[in-house]
C-alpha positions in Angstrom: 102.6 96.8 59.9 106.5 96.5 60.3 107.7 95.4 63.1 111.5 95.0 64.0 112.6 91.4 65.7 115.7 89.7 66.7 116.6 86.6 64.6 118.8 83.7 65.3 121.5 83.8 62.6 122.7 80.1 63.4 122.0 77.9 65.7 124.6 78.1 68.5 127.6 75.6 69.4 129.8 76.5 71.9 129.5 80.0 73.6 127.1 82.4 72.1 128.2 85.6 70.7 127.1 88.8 69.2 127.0 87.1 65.6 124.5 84.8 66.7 121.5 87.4 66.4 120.2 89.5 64.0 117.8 92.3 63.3 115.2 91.8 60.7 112.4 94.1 59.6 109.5 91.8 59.1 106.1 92.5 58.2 102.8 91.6 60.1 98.8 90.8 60.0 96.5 89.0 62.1 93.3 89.9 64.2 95.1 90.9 67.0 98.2 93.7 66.5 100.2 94.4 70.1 102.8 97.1 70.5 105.3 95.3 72.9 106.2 96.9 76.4 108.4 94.9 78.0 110.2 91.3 76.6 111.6 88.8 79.0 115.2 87.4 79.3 115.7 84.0 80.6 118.6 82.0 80.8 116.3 78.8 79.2 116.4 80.8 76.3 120.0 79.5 75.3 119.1 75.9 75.2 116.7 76.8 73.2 118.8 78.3 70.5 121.1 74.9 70.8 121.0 72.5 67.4 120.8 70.1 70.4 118.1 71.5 72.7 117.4 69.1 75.4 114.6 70.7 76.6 110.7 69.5 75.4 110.1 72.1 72.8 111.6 72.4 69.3 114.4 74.5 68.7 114.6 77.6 67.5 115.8 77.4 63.7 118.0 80.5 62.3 116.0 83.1 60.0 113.5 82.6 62.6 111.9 85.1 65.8 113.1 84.0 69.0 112.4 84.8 72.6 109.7 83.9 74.9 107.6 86.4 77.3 106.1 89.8 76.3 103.9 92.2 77.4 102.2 95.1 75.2 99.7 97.0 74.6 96.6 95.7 72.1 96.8 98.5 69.4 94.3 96.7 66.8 91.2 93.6 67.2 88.9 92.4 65.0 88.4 89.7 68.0 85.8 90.9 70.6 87.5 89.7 73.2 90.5 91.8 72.9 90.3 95.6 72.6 92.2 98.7 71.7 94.3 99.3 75.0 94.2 96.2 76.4 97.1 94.8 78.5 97.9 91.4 77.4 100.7 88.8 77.2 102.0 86.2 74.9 104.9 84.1 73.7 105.5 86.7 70.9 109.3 86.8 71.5 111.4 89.5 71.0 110.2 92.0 68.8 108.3 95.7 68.8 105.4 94.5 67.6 103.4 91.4 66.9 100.2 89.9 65.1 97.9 86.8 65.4 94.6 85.4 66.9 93.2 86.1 69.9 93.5 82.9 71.3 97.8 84.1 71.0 97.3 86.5 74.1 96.1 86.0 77.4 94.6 89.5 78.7 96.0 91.0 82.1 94.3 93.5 84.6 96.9 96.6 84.7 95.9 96.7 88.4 96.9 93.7 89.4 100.4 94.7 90.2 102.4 98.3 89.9 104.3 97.6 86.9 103.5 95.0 83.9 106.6 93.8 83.5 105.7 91.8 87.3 103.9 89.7 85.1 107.2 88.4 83.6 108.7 87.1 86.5 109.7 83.3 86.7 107.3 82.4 89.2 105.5 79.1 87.3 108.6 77.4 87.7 110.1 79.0 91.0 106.6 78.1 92.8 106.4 74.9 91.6 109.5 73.5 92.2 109.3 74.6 95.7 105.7 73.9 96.9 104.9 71.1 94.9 108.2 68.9 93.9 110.0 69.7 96.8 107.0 70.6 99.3 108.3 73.0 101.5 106.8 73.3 104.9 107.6 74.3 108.1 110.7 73.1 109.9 112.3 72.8 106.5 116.0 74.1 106.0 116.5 75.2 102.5 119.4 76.1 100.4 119.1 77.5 97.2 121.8 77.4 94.4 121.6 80.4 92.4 119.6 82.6 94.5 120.0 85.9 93.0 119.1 84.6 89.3 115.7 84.5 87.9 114.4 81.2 89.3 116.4 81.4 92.3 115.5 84.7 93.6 111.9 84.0 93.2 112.0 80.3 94.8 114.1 81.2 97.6 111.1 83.4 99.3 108.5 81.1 98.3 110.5 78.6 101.0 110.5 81.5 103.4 107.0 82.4 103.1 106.0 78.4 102.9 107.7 78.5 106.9 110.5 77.0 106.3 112.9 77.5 109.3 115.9 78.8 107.5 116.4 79.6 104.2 120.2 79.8 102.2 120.9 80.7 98.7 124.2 80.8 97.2 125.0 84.0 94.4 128.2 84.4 92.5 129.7 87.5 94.0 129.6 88.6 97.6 127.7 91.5 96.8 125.4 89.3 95.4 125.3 87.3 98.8 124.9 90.5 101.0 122.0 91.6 98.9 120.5 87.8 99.6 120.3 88.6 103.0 120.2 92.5 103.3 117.0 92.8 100.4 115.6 89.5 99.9 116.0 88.5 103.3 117.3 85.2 103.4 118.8 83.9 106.7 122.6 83.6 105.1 124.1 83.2 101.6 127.4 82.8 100.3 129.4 83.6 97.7 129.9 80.2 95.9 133.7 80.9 94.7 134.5 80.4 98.3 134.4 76.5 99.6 130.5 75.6 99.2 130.8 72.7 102.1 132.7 74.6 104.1 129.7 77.8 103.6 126.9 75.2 104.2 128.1 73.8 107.4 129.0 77.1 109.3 125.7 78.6 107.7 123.8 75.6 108.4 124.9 73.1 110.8 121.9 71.6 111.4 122.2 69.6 107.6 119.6 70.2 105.0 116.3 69.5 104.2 115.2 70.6 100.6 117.8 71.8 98.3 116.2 73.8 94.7 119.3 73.5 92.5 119.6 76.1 89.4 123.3 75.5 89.0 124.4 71.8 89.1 128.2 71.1 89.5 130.0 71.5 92.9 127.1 73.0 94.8 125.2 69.7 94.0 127.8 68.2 95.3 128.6 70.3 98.7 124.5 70.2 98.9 124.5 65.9 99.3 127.7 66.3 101.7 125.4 68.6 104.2 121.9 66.7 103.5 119.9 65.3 106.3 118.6 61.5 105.6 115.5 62.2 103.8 116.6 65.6 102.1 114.6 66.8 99.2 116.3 67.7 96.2 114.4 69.9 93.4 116.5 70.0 90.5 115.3 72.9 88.0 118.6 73.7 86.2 122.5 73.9 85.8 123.7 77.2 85.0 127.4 76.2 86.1 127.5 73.7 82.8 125.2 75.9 80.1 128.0 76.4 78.2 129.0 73.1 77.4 128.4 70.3 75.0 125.5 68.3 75.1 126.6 65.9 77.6 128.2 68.5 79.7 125.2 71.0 80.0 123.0 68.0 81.5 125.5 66.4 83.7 124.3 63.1 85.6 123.4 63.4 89.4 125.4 60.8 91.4 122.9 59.1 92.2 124.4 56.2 93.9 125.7 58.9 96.7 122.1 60.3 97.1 120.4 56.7 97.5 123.1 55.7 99.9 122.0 59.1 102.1 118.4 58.5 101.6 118.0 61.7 99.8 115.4 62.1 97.1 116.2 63.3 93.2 113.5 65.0 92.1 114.2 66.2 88.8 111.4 68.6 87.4 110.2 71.3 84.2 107.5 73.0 84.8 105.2 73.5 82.0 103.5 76.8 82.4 99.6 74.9 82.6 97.1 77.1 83.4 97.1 75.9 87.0 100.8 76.6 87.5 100.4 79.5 86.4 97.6 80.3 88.5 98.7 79.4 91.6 102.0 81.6 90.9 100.0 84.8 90.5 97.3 83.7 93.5 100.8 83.8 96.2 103.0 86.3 94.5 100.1 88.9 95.1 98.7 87.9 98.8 102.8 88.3 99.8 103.0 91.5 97.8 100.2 93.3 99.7 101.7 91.4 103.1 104.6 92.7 102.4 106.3 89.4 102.5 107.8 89.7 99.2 110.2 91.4 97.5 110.1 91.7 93.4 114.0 90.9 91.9 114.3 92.2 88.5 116.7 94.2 86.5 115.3 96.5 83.9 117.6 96.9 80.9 116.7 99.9 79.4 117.6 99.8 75.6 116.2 99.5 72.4 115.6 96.2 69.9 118.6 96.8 68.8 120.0 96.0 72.3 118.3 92.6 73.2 120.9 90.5 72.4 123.6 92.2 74.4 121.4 92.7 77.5 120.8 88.5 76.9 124.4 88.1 76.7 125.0 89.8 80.0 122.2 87.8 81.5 124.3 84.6 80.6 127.6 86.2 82.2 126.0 86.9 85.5 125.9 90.7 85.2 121.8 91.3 86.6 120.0 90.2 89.6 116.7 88.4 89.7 114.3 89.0 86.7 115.5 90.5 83.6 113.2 92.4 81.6 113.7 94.9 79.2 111.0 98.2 77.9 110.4 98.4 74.5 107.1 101.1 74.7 
């Protein structure tokens, strides 16, 4: 079988562009064939595409698939485990099709929630950062840096449905901010062109308890200005500096500021283990039949051919929440 994937033409310095990706026509085998349905686009992805990838996972090298997430539909098995018409989902990257073991694909229950591509949200990381680095409870005043991203989205009502007492995110737009609060239903939110310790203290004059930073930069900053003494701070990401060189995309928290306001660094990756996993899926669908939860995404309706545009947009800000995109 043929199936069409997007390659990495070189691996990327600077700011990506167009000429970074490729489409190839590759041919496959394996016990398992999967027509994909929907591919995932995450902002991790660029790192990952980096000669200098600081994250714990080799690189992607040029010639090569790339992309993370799909879901598709089984279409051939010699593996009894798997059959024709199954819903499953793998690490197959971005392509229309792939091959390889059963052991590649993890099956799903189409019931489980209305649409497969739920199954591509960011949870893992979203849900752990917040209930088990940061332990959000009750009482807890939480600000979120990116809040309409991916992670952000996602993490934000995991601290509202863990009780915490108020919950803020910061967006890059004001419409952005408005759908924070009007959609996701965050207490407040901000548009963080506007001064971020000036937002936090009319928003939250109480201080802060738990901070889940995505962004890095001057909202880390304007987060350890409002902190209480004890503050928690999850550090998952820093969008603001992805662009950057090495040294610049991973900036060092001043940590001298935070130890002299008793606050507590906790950077974190989460791993995707089985139980992370698991205890996403367990709470994202008790607060989805409560009602408690709304799913972000942004569905990008084009074809292959489009992937790498759609993941260019992604970088630039242009969706909300979870980016997926159909293929089927």
């Amino acid at each position: 079988m043929i199936t069409h994937e997007i390659q990495l033409t070189a691996q990327i310095v600077g700011v990506p562009g167009r000429e970074h990706f490729t489409v190839a026509e590759v041919e496959i085998d394996g016990d398992v064939v999967v027509r994909t349905d929907y591919l995932g686009l995450a902002a991790t992805c660029l790192e990952l595409m980096r000669s200098d990838c600081h994250l714990p996972v080799p690189a992607w090298q040029p010639g090569r698939r790339i992309g993370l997430t799909a879901v598709g539909t089984v279409l051939r098995s010699a593996d009894p485990g798997l059959r024709e018409g199954d819903l499953v989902q793998s690490m197959s990257g971005w392509s229309t099709h792939s091959a390889g073991p059963a052991g590649a694909y993890v099956k799903l229950d189409r019931d489980t929630y209305p649409d497969p591509n739920f199954h591509l949200a960011q949870g893992p990381t979203a849900y752990y950062g917040v209930a088990d680095v940061a332990k959000v409870g009750p009482g807890d005043v939480v600000f979120v840096s990116g809040a309409a991203g991916g992670v952000g989205s996602l993490a934000a009502q995991i601290a509202r449905n863990l009780g915490a007492a108020k919950v803020v995110g910061s967006a890059g737009s004001q419409a952005k901010a408005e759908y924070l609060v009007g959609t996701l239903g965050l207490d407040a939110a901000f548009d963080h062109h506007q001064d971020p310790v000036a937002a936090l203290k009319e928003l939250a004059p109480e201080g802060i308890t738990v901070f889940f930073d995505t962004v890095g930069g001057a909202l880390y900053d304007a987060a350890l200005e409002v902190a209480v003494p004890g503050a928690r701070f999850a550090l998952c990401g820093s969008l603001s500096t992805q662009l950057g060189a090495a040294a610049d995309r991973f900036p060092a928290p001043d940590r001298a500021a935070a130890e002299a306001k008793g606050v507590h660094l906790l950077p974190f990756s989460c791993f995707h283990t089985p139980d992370q996993i698991a205890a996403w899926h367990s709470h994202f669908q008790t607060w989805l039949d409560q009602d408690g939860f709304v799913f972000p995404q942004t569905v990008v309706e084009t074809g292959i051919d489009g992937v790498p545009d759609a993941f260019l947009s992604l970088l630039r800000g242009d969706f909300r929440g979870n980016v997926s995109v159909p293929l089927a």
